[in-house]
C-alpha positions in Angstrom: 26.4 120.7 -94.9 24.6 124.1 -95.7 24.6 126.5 -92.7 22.4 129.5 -93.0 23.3 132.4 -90.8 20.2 134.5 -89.2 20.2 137.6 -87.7 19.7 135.4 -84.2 22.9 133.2 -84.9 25.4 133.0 -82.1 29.1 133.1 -82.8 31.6 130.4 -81.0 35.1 128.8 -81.8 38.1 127.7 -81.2 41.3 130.0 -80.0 44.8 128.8 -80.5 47.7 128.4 -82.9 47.5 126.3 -85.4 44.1 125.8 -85.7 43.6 126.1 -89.5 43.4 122.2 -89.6 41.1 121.4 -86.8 37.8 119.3 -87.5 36.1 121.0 -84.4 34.1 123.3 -86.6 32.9 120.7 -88.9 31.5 118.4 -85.7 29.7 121.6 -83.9 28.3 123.2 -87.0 26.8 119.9 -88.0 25.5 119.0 -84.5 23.9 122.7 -84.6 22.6 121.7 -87.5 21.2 118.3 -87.1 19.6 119.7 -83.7 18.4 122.9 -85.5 20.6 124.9 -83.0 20.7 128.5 -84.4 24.9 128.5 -83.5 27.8 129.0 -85.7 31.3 127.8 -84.7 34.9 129.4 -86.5 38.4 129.4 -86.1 40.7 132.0 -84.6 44.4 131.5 -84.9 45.6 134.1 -82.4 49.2 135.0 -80.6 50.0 135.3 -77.2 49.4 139.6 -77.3 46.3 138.8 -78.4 44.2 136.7 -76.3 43.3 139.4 -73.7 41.6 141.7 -76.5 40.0 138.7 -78.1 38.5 137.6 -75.1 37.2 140.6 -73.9 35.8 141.1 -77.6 33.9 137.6 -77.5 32.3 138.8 -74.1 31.3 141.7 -75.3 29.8 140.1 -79.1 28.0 137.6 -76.4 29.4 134.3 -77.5 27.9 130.6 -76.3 31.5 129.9 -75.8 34.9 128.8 -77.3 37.4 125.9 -76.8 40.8 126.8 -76.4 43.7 124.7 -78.0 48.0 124.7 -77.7 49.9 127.0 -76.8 46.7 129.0 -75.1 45.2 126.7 -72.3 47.2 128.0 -69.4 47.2 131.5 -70.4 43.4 131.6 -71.1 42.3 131.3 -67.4 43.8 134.8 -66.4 41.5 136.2 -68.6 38.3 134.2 -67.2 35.7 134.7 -64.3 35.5 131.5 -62.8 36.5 127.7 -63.8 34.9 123.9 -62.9 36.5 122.1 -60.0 38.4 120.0 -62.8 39.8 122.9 -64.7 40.6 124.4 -61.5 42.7 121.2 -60.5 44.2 120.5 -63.2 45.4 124.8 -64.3 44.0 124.5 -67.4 41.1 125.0 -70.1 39.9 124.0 -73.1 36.1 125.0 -73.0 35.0 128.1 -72.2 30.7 128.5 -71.4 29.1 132.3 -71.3 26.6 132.5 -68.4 24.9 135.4 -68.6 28.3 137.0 -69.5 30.6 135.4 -67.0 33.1 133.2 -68.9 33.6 129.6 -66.9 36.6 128.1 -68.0 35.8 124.1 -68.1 38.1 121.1 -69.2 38.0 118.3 -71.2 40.5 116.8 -72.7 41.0 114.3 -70.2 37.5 112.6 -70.5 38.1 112.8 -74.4 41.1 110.6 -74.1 40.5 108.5 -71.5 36.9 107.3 -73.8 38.8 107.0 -76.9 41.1 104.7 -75.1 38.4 102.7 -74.1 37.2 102.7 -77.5 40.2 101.1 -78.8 39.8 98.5 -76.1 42.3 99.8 -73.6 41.7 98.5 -69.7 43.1 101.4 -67.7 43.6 98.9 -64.9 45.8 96.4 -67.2 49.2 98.2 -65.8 51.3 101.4 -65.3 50.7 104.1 -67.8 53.6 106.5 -68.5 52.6 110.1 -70.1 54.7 112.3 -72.2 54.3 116.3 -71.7 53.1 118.3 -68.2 50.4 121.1 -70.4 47.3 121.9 -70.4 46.2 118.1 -72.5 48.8 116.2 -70.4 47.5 117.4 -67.0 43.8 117.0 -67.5 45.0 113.5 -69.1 46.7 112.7 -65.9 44.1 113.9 -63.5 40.9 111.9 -65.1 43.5 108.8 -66.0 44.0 108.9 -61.8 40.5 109.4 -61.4 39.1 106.5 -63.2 41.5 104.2 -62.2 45.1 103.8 -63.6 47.1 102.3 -60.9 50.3 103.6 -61.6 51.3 106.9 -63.2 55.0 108.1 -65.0 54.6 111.6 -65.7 58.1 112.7 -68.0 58.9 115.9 -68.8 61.8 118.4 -69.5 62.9 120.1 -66.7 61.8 123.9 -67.9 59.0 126.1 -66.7 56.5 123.4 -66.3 58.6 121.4 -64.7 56.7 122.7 -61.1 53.1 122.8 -62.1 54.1 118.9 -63.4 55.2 118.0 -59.9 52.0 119.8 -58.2 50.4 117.5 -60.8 51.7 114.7 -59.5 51.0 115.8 -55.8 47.8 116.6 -56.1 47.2 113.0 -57.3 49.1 111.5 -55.1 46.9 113.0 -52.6 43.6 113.0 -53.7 43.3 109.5 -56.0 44.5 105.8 -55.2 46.9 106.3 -58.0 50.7 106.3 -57.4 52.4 109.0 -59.4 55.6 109.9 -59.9 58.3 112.6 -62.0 60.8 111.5 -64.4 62.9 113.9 -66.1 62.6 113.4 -70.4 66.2 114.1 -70.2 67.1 111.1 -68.4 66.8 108.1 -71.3 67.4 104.9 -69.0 64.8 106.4 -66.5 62.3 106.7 -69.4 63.1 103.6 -70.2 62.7 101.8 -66.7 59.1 103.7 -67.0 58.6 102.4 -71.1 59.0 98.6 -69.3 56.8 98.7 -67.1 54.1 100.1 -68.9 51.2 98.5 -70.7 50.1 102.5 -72.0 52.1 105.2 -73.8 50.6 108.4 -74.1 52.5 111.2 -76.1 50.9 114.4 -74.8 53.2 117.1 -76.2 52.9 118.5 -79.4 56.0 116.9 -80.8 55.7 115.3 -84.6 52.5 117.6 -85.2 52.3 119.0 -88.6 54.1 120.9 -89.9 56.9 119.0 -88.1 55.9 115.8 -88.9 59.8 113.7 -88.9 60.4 113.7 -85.7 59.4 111.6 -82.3 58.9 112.2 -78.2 60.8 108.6 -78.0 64.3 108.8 -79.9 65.2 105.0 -78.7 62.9 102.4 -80.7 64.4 99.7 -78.7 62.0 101.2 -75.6 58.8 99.8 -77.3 57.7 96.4 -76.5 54.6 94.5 -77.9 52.8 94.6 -74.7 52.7 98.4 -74.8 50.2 100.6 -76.8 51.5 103.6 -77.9 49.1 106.8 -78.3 49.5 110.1 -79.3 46.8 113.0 -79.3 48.3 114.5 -81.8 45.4 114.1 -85.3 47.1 116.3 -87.4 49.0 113.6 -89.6 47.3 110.8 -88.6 50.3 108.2 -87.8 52.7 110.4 -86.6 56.4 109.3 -86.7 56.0 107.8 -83.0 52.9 105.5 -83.9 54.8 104.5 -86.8 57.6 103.7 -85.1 55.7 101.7 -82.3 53.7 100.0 -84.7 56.6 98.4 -86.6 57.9 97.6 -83.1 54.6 95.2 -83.1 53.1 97.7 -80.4 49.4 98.6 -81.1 48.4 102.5 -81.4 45.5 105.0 -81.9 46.3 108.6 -82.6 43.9 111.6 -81.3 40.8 112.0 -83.7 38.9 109.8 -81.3 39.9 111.9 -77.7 38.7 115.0 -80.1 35.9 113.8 -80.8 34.8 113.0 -77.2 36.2 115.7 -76.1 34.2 118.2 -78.3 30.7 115.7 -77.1 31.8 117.0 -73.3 32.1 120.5 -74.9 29.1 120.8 -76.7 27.2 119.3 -73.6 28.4 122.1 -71.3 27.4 124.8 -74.1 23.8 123.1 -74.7 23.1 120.8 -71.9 22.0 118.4 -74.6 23.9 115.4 -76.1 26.1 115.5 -79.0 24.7 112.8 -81.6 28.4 110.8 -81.7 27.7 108.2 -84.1 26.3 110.3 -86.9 29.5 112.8 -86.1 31.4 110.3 -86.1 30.8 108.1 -89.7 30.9 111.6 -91.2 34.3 113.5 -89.9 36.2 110.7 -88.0 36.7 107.5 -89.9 40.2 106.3 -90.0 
């Protein structure tokens, strides 16, 4: 790929840290270039103090827009001018659109996974699904997984400061989705359990066994998987974490996160352009597993 910068190029990226690993600039910058879009997308690893400046300095250098990755996705919409209904929902970002130099915060993540599952030949309305992690990725997870379908919902998570915004989470699709959702504290190993045995889906939403801490796993208790669950993790970055390994030798299938990345960035790059990411051709280039 061969990207020639013009003095009309528009700057975008991604915001978070780590990002140094992310494929995300190699799937816009070659959709940009395949549809002879005069855009360039980078990566900006950035720290908590310095997100306000940096936003305010891509509004004022009149950027298409960014994405918006761990640990940033809450803290991101303080700083923004207006947000989708689903962003709104769910209290979280990942894709931020300039118009006409209002930033609209916009989210994601939960129709990346929830086609990737599909993908790997998931049927949403096969059982209960129970979800690690209450952040920015877990909740829009939760919300689209209610939305299209999922009958039953375990939401588990450490009691700490997003302990709240999980059980709002879990409100808010109690009352709005035909979904039955419920709270289980991480902390409380024969409830997660109870949850593990019901469930035909495991999602690991959290950012636990992501490089550079790869030896370690949401689900300390192998004994929990069983071969009628599939186990997923969003986590890309390795590629079988230590909890898809351990599920897979448990005779449990699994899929990691390149996929719900890659769909996600199509919704993205929809919002910026209004046209259609070319998948495929992204696809047999920067995702083969």
């Amino acid at each position: 790929m061969s990207i020639q910068i013009t003095g009309h190029t528009r700057l975008g990226g991604l915001l978070g840290s780590p990002v140094s690993h992310s494929l995300s600039p190699l799937m816009h910058n070659e959709t940009f270039q395949l549809l002879g879009i005069d855009w360039i997308y980078l990566c900006f690893d950035t720290g908590q103090a310095e997100l306000k400046n940096l936003v305010q300095g891509f509004r004022e250098m009149n950027v298409f827009g960014f994405n918006i990755t761990m640990p940033d996705k809450e803290r991101i919409m303080e700083h923004l001018d207006g947000f989708s209904e689903a962003a709104a929902m769910i209290g979280a970002v990942n894709t931020v659109k300039n118009e006409d130099g209002r930033l609209i915060g916009h989210n994601t993540d939960g129709i990346g996974y929830m086609r990737s599952a599909a993908e790997q030949g998931y049927d949403i309305h096969s059982g209960p699904m129970t979800l690690l992690g209450a952040g920015g990725a877990a909740s829009s997870i939760a919300v689209q997984a209610a939305l299209d379908g999922v009958p039953v919902l375990h939401i588990v998570n450490r009691k700490g400061r997003s302990w709240n915004h999980a059980q709002k989470i879990v409100d808010l699709i109690n009352r709005n989705t035909f979904c039955r959702a419920d709270l289980t504290d991480s902390a409380d190993q024969r409830a997660l359990g109870r949850c593990l045995e019901e469930s035909t889906l495991l999602t690991n939403a959290t950012s636990v066994g992501m490089a550079p801490v790869t030896d370690v796993s949401p689900i300390s208790d192998v004994s929990m998987f069983h071969p009628g669950l599939t186990v997923s993790d969003i986590i890309y970055n390795p590629g079988r974490t230590k909890l898809l390994n351990d599920a897979k030798q448990a005779g449990c299938r699994t899929f990691n996160g390149m996929y719900m990345l890659l769909h996600q960035g199509a919704a993205a790059f929809q919002i910026w352009t209004g046209l259609e990411m070319p998948v495929e051709k992204i696809r047999e280039k920067y995702f083969t597993v």
